[in-house]
C-alpha positions, 0 to 999 in steps of 0.5 A, a space after each residue: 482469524 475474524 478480527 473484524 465482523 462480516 458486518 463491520 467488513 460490510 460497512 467498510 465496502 458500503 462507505 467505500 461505494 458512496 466515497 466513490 460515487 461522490 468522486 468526479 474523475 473529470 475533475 481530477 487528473 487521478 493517477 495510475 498507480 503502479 508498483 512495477 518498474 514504471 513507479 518512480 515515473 507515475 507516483 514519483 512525478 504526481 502532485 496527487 500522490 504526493 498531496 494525499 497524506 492526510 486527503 482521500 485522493 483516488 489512484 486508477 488501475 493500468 489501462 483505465 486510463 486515456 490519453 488526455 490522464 483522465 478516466 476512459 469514458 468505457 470504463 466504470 469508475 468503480 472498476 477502474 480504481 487500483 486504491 484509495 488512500 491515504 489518509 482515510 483514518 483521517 479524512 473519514 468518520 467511517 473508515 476513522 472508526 475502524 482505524 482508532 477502535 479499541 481491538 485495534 489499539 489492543 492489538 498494537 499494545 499487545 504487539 509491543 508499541 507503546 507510542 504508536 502513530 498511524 500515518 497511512 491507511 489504504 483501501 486496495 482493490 483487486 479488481 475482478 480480471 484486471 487487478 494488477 500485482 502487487 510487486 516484491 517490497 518491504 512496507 519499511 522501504 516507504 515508511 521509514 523511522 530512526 534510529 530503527 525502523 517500526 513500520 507495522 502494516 495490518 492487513 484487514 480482508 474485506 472479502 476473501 483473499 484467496 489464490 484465485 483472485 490475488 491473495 498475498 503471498 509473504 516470505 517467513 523470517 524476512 522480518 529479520 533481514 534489513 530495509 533493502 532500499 528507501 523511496 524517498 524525495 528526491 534532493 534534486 527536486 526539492 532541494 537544488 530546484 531541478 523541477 524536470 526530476 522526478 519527485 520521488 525516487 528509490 535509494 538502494 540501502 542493502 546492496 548485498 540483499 539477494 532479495 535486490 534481484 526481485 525487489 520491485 518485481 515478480 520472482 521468475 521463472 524462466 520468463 514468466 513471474 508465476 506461483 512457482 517462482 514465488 515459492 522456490 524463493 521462499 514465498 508462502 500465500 495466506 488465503 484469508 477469510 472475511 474480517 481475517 487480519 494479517 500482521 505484516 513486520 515492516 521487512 517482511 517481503 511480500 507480494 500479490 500477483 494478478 486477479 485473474 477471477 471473476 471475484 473482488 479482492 477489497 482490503 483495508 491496509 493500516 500502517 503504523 510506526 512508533 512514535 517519538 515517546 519512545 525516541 523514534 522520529 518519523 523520516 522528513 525524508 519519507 515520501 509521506 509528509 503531513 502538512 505543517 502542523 498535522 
């Protein structure tokens, strides 16, 4: 609780508005990011996805989108923004504070990494009555070490989470269970040429996983994903406060389902890993790639 102060949450959000009063969405193709089943074809064949690890590229909510793959001229660009990653530890002095802090360098230690490396940063918005889910996933399954996977996620509120406007939800003792399946390149673009298949795609790694049958999904009920469904398969929501932080193991299932509330949900998602002073190697298989010599 309080890992961050209402004040540092507030900077945050106030760099967050001017990063997106600086973007022109008529000039970029900003693609809609999804984590449903339609993720291989809308981040899987995006240059823009694939080119942001180390950039501050904008990705746009479902439905804020027209034909031609830009903004929709009656959609507030503010309000039509799913997330903004994924390199803003790096890319901005601002955001690059917060990441490389002290408190946070302290917590990693005391959480037992000794050499560790931050590839990815996120800010996620939950947009007030449209904010999509977040589907059933381990953070593990998108980045991916050896010879043992060492993904930690830190999960900063930046307003409250809670169930009226999309908190997270997470199933205890999955952190035991192993990676499910890996988003990965694609071999069949990148290395036999075949430019017509998708960028990225999922290889399945632990077919028996019972948890392969919602992977990528909402648990349902009957027809309809809902809370209830979520909690008989184990799910439990943790509502947070501002400036609350939330620890995520690299195999803990977790989720978020719609807001449907008139409030924001913003958050601020780190992702670590262990370095290679502790012989752990960053997949070259990893969608994620820096550019050569970053």
């Amino acid at each position: 609780r309080g890992f961050a102060s209402a004040h540092e949450c507030a900077a945050l959000q106030r760099r967050m508005r001017e990063l997106i009063g600086q973007w022109d969405p008529e000039k970029t193709l900003s693609p809609v990011f999804s984590t449903d089943k339609d993720q291989v074809g809308l981040q899987g064949s995006s240059d823009y996805f694939l080119d942001s690890a180390d950039r501050v590229h904008f990705f746009l909510e479902k439905g804020a989108v027209g034909e031609d793959g830009k903004l929709r001229q009656d959609v507030p660009k503010e309000r039509a923004l799913n997330k903004v990653g994924h390199g803003l530890h790096v890319a901005d002095p601002v955001f690059r504070e917060y990441s490389q802090s002290a408190k946070v360098t302290q917590l990693v230690t005391d959480l037992g990494w000794r050499d560790p490396v931050l590839p990815q940063s996120m800010y996620i918005f939950k947009q007030p009555s449209i904010g999509g889910e977040v589907t059933s996933h381990q953070d593990s399954s998108f980045l991916y070490t050896t010879p043992r996977p060492t993904c930690l996620g830190l999960w900063l509120a930046l307003d409250a989470a809670t169930l009226e406007n999309g908190c997270l939800w997470a199933r205890p003792g999955s952190h035991a269970e192993p990676v499910r399946r890996l988003f990965v390149r694609n071999p069949a673009h990148f290395d036999a040429g075949d430019k017509a298949a998708p960028q990225m795609v999922f290889e399945t790694v632990d077919a028996a996983s019972e948890a392969l049958t919602w992977e990528g999904k909402l648990p349902a009920a009957r027809e309809t994903p809902d809370s209830s469904a979520a909690r008989d398969r184990g799910f439990q929501p943790i509502e947070c406060g501002v400036g609350d932080l939330v620890v995520i193991h690299g195999q803990v299932d977790h989720l978020s389902f719609t807001n449907s509330s008139g409030k924001p949900r913003d958050t601020f998602q780190l992702h670590l890993i262990e370095g290679p002073g502790e012989g752990v190697t960053w997949s070259d298989r990893n969608w994620l790639q820096y550019p050569n010599g970053k």
